[in-house]
SEFIGU-870532 format. One line per 4 residues: number of its first residue (from 1); their letters; for each residue x, y, z of C-alpha. Coordinates in steps of 0.1 Angstrom, whole numbers, padded with zeros to 4 digits. Layout:
REM SEFIGU-870532
NUM = A = X Y Z  ...
***
This chain:
REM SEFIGU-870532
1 = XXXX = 1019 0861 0832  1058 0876 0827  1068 0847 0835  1072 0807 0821
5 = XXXX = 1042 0783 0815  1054 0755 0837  1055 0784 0869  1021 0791 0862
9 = XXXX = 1009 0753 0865  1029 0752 0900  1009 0783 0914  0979 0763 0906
13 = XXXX = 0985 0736 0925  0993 0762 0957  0970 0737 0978  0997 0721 0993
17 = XXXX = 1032 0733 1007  1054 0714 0987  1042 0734 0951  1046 0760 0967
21 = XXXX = 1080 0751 0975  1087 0738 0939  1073 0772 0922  1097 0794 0943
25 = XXXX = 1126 0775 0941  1114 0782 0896  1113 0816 0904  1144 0823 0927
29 = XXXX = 1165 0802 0900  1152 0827 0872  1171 0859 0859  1158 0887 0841
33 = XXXX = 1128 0904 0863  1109 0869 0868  1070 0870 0882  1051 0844 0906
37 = XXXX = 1015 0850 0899  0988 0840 0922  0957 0841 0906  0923 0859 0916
41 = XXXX = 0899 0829 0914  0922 0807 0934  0923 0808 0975  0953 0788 0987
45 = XXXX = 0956 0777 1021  0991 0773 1035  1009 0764 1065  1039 0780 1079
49 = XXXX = 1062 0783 1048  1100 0798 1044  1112 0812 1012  1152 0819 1011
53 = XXXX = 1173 0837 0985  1200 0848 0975  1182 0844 0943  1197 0843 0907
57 = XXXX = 1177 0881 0899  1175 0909 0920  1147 0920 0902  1118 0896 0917
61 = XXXX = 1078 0899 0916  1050 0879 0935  1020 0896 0922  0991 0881 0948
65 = XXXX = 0953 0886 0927  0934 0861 0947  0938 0852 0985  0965 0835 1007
69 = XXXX = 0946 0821 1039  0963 0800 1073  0950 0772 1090  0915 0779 1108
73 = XXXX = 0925 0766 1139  0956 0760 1163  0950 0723 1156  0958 0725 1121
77 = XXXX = 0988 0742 1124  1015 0718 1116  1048 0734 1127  1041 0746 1164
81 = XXXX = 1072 0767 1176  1080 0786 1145  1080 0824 1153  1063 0831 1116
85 = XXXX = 1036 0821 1091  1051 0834 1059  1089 0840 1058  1109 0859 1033
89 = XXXX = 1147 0859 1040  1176 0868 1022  1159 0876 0991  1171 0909 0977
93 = XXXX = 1150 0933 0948  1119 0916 0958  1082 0933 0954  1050 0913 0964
97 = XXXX = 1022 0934 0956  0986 0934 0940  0949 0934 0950  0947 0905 0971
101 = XXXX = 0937 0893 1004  0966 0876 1032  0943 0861 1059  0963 0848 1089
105 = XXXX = 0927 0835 1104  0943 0845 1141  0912 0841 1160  0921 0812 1175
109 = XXXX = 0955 0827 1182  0945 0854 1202  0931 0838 1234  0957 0812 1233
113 = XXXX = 0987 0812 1258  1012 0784 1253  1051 0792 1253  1060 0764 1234
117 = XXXX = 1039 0776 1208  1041 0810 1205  1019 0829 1179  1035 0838 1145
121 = XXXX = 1040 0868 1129  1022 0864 1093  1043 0876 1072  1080 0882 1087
125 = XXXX = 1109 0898 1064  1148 0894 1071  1175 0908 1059  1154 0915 1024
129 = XXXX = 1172 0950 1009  1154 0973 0980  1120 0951 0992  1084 0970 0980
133 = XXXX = 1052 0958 0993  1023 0972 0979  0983 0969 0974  0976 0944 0993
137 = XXXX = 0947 0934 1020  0966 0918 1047  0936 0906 1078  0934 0890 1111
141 = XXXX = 0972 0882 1118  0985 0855 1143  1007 0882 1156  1022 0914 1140
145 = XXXX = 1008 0917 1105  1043 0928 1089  1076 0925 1105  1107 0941 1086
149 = XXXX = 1139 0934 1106  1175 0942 1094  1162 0952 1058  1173 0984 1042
153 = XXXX = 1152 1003 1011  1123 0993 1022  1088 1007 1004  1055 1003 1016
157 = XXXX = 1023 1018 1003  0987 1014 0994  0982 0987 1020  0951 0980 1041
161 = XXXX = 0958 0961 1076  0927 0952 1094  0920 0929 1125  0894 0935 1155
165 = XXXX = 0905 0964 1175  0907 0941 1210  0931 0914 1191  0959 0913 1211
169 = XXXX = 0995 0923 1195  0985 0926 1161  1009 0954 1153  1004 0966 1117
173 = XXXX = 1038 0971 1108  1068 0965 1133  1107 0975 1123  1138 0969 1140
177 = XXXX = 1173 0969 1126  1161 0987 1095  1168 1018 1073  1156 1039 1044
181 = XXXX = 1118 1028 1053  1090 1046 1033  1057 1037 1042  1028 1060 1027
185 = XXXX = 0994 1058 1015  0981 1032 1038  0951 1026 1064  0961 1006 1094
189 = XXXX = 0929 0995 1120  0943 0968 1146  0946 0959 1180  0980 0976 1189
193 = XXXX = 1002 0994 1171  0994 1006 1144  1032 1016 1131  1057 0999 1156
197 = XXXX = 1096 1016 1154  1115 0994 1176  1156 0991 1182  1181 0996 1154
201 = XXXX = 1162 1020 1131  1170 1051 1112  1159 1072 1080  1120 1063 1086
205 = XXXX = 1096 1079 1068  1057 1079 1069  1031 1101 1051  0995 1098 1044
209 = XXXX = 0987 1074 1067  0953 1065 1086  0952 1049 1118  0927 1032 1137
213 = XXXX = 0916 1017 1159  0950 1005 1171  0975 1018 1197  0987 1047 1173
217 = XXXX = 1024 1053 1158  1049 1047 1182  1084 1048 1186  1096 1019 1209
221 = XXXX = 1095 1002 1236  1131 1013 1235  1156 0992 1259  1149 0960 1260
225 = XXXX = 1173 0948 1230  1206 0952 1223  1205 0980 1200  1179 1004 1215
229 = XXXX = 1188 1033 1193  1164 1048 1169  1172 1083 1149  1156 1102 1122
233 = XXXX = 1121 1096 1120  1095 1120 1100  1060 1114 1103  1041 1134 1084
237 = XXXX = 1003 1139 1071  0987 1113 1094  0954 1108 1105  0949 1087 1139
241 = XXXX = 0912 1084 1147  0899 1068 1174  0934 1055 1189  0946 1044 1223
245 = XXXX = 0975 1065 1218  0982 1092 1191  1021 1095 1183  1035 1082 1213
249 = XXXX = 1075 1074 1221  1080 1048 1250  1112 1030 1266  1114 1005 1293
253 = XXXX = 1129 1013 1328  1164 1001 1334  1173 1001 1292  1200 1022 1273
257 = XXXX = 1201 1037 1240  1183 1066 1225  1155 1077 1202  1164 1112 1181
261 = XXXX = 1155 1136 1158  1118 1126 1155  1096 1151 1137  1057 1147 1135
265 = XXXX = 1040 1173 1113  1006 1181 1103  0991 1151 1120  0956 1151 1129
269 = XXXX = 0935 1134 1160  0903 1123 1158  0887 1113 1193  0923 1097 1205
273 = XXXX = 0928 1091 1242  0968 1100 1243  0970 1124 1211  1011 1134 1219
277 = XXXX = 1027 1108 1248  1062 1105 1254  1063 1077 1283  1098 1069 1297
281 = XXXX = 1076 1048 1324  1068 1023 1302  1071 0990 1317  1072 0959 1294
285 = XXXX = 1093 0929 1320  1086 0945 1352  1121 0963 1353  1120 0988 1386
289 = XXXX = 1156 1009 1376  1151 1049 1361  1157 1046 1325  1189 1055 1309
293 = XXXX = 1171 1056 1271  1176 1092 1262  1147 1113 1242  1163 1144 1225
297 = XXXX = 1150 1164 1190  1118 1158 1192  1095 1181 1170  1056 1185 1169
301 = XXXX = 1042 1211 1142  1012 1216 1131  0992 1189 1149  0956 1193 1153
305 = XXXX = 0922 1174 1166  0904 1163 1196  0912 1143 1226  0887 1116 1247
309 = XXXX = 0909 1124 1275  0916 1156 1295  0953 1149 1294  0961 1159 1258
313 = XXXX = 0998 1161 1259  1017 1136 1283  1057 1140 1287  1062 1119 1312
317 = XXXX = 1101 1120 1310  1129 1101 1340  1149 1118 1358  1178 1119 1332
321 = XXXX = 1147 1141 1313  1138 1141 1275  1156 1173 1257  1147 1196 1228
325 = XXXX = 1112 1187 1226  1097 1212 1202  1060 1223 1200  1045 1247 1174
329 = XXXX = 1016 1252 1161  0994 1228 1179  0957 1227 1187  0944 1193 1206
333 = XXXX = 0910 1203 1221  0884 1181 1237  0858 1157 1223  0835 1171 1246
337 = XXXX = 0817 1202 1237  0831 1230 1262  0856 1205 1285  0895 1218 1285
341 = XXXX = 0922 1199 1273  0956 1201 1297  0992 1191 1293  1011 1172 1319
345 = XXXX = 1050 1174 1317  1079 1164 1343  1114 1160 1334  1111 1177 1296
349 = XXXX = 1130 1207 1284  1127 1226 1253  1098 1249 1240  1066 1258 1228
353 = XXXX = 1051 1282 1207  1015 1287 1198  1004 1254 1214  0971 1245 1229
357 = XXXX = 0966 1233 1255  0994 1248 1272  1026 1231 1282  1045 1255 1314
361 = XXXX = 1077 1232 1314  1085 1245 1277  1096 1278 1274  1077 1301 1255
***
């Protein structure tokens, strides 16, 4: 324990919110590169809590060795309404990492429809810049398991993120109004996303991650905020097995904005029903208008695997069309011993080179 003996006596008392409370308001106030243990013998069950900074160090550790858990049930949740279970905001320099378990307990959540009480996200990050999370087990969330929005130098590895593949909207990892993301090293199996890359985000970059189950890495939906622009994003090294959709790009009819210079590269596919799916269809609120979100410089090299569905690759572009969309070096075949894989493609331009199964609306 880096840090003072009187910190250490609040994180054993984690049982209820207001130690909680107490020991981060100890460790916010602290300079130098101050730690907030949570020890491994200790399981602390907490109810929907909000930590702010700015803090006194830039420099600030939560290192999580036993198990963070929610409330069982919707009854015992005591602050119906709040969009999060564990919130993190304006705290700068800040790593939580270590072998532990987060458990948002969202079964009850996940059948349960009532707009006044809308499910949380379990663990929700705002405006938190040069943030690491790392190590952790984080299962069963509300909602999205992670949400980083408007946080820049951003690192993310060694995590596992696990809930029942038919939990609804329990997104793995969501962005939005972030840069300078790294996430690496990670398995993600959900029920949806596994990667989410919404509005507002640039300079993402992902390596050596597994996916599945879960609704795959996706760009979007793109056009439904106010900033529905997402650029430079580099996937790379991926495995998605067994996922709704491989590496998928979607925006809403009627939206604006853009998504550019995308590169996914030596990504592999293991039984996935959509392996490569850009979808400018995709409707999210019902919207009837041709999309204006534009889909330029998008790269695929060097992906590989088998699809459950004949339809392999999908570029299913609008009528103002998705532009430079490269192919190289790919090989999706079928999970069915001697079936074909095909491509279907409207409104894309671009080309492809050594790419199976073939795509005719990209010149050779």
């Amino acid at each position: 324990m880096s840090f003072d003996k009187n910190l250490k006596r609040f994180v054993r008392l984690f049982q209820n919110p207001q130690a909680f409370t107490k020991a981060w308001g100890a460790l916010c106030e602290a300079a130098g590169s101050p730690q907030l243990q949570i020890p491994a013998e200790y399981t602390f069950l907490l109810q929907s809590l909000r930590f702010c900074g700015p803090c006194a160090s830039n420099s600030l550790n939560i290192l999580v060795l036993g198990n963070i858990v929610a409330p069982n049930s919707i009854e015992e949740w005591s602050q119906c309404g709040v969009e999060y279970w564990l919130c993190f905001y304006r705290v700068d320099g800040l790593t939580i990492s270590g072998t532990g378990k987060i458990d948002g307990h969202g079964s009850a959540w996940w059948s349960y429809v009532n707009e006044t009480c809308p499910r949380p996200r379990a663990l929700y990050l705002h405006e938190c810049n040069n943030l690491e999370l790392r190590g952790l087990t984080h299962l069963n969330s509300q909602r999205n398991h992670i949400a980083i929005h408007q946080c820049n130098h951003v690192s993310i590895s060694d995590l596992h993120i696990i809930a029942p593949k038919t939990s609804p909207n329990t997104d793995g990892i969501d962005l939005s109004s972030s840069s300078q993301i790294n996430i690496s090293h990670s398995f993600i199996g959900t029920g949806d996303d596994c990667i989410a890359i919404k509005g507002g985000t640039s300079h993402i970059y992902i390596t050596d991650v597994t996916c599945g189950p879960g609704h795959g890495i996706s760009v979007g939906s793109l056009g439904d905020d106010q900033d529905n622009r997402v650029k430079e994003v580099y996937v790379q090294h991926c495995t998605l097995n067994s996922t709704q959709n491989g590496v998928r790009i979607k925006t809403i009819q009627g939206g604006s904005g853009y998504a550019r210079v995308i590169s996914f590269k030596d990504v592999t596919f293991i039984d996935s029903k959509n392996p490569i799916i850009i979808d400018q269809h995709y409707v999210d609120k019902h919207i009837s208008q041709i999309s204006e979100v534009n889909v330029s410089g998008v790269t695929y090299s060097g992906l590989q695997g088998t699809s459950i569905d004949e339809i392999a690759i999908n570029l299913n572009c609008s009528s103002i069309g998705c532009e430079g969309i490269v192919m190289e070096e790919v090989n999706i075949t079928s999970s069915v011993p001697g079936k074909k894989t095909y491509s279907y493609c409207k409104n894309a331009k671009g080309k492809s080179i050594s790419t199976v199964p073939d795509v005719p609306c990209l010149s050779g």
